[in-house]
C-alpha positions as CSV (number, residue, x, y, z in Angstrom):
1,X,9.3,-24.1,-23.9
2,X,11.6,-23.3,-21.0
3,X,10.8,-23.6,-17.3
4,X,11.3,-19.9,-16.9
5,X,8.7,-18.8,-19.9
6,X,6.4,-21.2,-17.9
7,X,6.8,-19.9,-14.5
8,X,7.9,-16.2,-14.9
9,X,4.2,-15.4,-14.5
10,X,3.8,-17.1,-10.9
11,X,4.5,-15.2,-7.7
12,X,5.8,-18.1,-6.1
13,X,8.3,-18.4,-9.2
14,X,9.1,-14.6,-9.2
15,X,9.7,-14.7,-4.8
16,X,12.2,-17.5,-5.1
17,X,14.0,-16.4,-8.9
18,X,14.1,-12.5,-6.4
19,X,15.7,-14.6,-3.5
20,X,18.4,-16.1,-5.9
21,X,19.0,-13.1,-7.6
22,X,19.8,-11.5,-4.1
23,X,22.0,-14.3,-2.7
24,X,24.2,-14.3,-5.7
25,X,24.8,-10.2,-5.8
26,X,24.9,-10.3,-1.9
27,X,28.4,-11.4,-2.5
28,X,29.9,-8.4,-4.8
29,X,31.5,-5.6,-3.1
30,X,29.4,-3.6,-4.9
31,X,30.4,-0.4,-2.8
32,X,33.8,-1.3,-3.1
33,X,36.8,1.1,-4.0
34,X,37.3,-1.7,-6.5
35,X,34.1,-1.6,-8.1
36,X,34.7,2.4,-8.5
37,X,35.7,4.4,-11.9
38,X,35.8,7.9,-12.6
39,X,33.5,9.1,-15.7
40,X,33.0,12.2,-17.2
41,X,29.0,13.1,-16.3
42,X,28.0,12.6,-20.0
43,X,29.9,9.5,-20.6
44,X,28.1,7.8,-17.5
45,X,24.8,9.1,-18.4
46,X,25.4,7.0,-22.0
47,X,26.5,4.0,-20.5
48,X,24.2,4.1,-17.5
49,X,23.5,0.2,-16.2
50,X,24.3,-1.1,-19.2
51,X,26.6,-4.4,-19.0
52,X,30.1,-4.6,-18.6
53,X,30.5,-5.9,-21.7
54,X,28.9,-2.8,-23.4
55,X,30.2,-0.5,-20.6
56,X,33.9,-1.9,-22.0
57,X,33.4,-1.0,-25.4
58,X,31.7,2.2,-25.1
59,X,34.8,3.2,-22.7
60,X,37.5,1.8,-25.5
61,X,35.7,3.6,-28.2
62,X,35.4,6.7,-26.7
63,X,39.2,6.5,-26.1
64,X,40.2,5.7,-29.6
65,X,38.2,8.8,-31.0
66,X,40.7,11.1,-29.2
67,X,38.5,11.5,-25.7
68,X,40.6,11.6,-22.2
69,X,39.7,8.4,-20.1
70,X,41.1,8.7,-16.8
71,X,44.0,6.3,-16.6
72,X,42.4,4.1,-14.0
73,X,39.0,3.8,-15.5
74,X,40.9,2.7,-18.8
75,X,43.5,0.3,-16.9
76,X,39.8,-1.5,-15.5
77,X,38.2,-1.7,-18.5
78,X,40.6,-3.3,-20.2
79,X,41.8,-5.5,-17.1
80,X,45.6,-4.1,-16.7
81,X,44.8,-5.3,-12.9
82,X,45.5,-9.1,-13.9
83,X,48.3,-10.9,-12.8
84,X,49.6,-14.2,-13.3
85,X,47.4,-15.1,-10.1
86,X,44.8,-13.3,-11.6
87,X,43.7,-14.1,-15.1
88,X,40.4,-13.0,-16.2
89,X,40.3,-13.1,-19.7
90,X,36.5,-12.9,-19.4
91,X,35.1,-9.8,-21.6
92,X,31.5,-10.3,-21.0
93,X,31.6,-10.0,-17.2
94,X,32.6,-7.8,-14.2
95,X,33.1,-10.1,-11.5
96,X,34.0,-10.6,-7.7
97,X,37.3,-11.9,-8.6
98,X,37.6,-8.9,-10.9
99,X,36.4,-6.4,-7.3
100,X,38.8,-8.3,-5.8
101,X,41.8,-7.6,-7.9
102,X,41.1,-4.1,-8.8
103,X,41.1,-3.4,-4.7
104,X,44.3,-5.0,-4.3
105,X,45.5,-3.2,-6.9
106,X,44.4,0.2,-5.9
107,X,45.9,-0.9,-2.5
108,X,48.9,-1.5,-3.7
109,X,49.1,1.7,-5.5
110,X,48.3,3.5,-2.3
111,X,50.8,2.1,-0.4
112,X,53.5,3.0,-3.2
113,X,52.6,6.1,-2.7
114,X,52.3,6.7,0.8
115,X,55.3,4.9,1.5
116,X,58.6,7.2,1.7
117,X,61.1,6.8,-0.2
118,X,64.8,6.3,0.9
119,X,67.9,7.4,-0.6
């Protein structure tokens, strides 16, 4: 049997898995512009806090049925953010790297725009 089906009864067990838990989310962005996608109301409501991993395919499955997917929310899901500095080729999981890149990104994007254009 593992330690945690022998301890997940305990307080003291529960107080310090709580404190771990929180020290390893402290560091996501989690109110990040790069942790942001648009969803229609409905599709959010199906995918609610479900993992990425099942967020992801709900997202690319609702795409390939015909349904409009913002073009953003699509590039995340299917990680166009990468770059050579940046490869995630981790399905499963939306991490801080993955924050990271997708704020850069937007920033990037931003900039483009905002910057005028000489001719």
């Amino acid at each position: 049997m593992s330690t945690f089906h022998e301890n997940y009864t305990r307080e003291e067990y529960i107080q310090k898995m709580d404190s771990f838990i929180e020290t390893q989310i402290s560091e996501f962005k989690i109110n990040s512009i790069g942790n942001l996608v648009l969803l229609y109301a409905s599709l959010n409501r199906s995918i609610s806090n479900n993992t990425y991993s099942i967020k992801r395919a709900r997202i690319i499955q609702y795409f390939n049925k015909g349904h409009f997917i913002q073009p953003h929310t699509f590039q995340v899901f299917v990680r166009y953010f990468n770059n050579t500095e940046n490869e995630n080729r981790d399905l499963e999981h939306w991490t801080k790297n993955d924050i990271e890149a997708n704020a850069l990104r937007i920033s990037l994007e931003i900039k483009k725009f905002l910057t005028p254009k000489t001719t």
